[in-house]
C-alpha positions in Angstrom: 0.0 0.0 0.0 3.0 2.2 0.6 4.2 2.4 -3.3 0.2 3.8 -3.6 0.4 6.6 -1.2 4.1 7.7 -2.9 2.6 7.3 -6.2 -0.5 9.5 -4.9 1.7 12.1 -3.6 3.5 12.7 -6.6 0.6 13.1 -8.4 -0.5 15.3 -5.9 2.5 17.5 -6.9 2.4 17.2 -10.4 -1.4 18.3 -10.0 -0.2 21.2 -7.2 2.2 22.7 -9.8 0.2 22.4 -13.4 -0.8 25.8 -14.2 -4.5 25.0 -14.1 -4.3 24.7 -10.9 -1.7 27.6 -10.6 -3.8 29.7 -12.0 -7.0 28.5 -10.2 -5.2 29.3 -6.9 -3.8 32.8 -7.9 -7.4 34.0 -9.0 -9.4 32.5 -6.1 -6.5 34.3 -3.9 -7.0 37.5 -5.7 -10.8 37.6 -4.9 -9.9 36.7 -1.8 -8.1 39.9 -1.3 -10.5 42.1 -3.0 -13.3 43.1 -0.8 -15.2 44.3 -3.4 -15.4 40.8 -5.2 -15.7 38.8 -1.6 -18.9 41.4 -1.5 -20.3 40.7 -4.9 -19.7 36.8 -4.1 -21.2 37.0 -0.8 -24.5 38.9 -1.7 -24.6 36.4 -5.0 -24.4 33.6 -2.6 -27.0 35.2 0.2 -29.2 35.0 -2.1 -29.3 31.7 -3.5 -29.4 30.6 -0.2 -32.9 32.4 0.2 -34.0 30.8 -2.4 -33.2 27.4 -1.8 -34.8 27.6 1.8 -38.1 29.4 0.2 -38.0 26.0 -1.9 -37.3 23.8 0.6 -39.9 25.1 2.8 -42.8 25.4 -0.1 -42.9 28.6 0.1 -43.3 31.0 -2.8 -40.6 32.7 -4.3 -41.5 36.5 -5.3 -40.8 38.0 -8.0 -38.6 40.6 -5.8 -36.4 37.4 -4.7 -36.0 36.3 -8.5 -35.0 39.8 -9.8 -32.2 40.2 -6.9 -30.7 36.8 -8.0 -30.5 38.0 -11.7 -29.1 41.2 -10.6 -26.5 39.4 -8.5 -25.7 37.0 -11.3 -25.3 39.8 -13.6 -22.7 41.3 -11.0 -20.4 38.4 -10.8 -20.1 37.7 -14.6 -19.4 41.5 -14.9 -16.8 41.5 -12.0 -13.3 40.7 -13.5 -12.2 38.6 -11.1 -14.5 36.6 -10.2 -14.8 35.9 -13.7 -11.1 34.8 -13.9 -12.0 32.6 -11.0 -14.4 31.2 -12.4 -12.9 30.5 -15.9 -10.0 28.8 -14.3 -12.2 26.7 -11.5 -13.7 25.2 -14.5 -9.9 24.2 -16.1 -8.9 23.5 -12.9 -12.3 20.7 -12.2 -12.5 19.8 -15.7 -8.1 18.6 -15.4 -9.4 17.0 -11.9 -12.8 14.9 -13.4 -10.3 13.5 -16.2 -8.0 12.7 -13.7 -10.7 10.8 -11.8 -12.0 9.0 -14.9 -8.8 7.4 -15.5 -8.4 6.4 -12.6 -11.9 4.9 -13.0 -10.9 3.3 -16.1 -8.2 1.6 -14.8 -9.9 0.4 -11.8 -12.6 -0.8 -14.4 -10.1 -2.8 -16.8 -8.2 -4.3 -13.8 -11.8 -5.7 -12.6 -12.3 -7.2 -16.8 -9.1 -9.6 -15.9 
């Protein structure tokens, strides 16, 4: 079991230093810092969140609550950063579920023997 943890930590590095995930880390730390984005983010998330518990509890969602949520996705696609963010998120899970398939495939193909 040993050579599979070694084996997993250096893919671990090779993943920790690709630039999809270089660049993943440098934007997510850039919104991080910006208080202004964290803002946008925050309020974009808030407001899912009421959403989800208006459906979760049957409750009707107003037409007040659905205009907020369409004004706060329209903020983070126009916010610079957090559009860099998420642009590389999506390389960075898209290199991560292709690493997970082959693994799967292999798993899969060891099981056909």
């Amino acid at each position: 079991m040993q050579d599979i943890i070694e084996h997993a930590r250096q893919l671990g590095k090779k993943i920790a230093s690709h630039p999809r995930t270089v660049e993943f880390l440098n934007a997510a730390r850039s919104v991080a810092e910006d208080s202004e984005a964290q803002g946008v983010l925050k309020a974009y998330q808030d407001q899912i969140e009421k959403i989800r518990g208006l459906e979760s509890s049957g409750k009707a969602i107003e037409p007040e609550d659905k205009h907020k949520l369409v004004d706060s996705e329209a903020k983070v696609a126009g916010h610079d950063k957090l559009k860099l963010m998420m642009k590389h998120q999506a390389d960075y899970l898209e290199m991560m579920n292709r690493v997970n398939q082959a693994m799967d495939e292999a798993i899969q193909e060891n099981e056909k023997k």
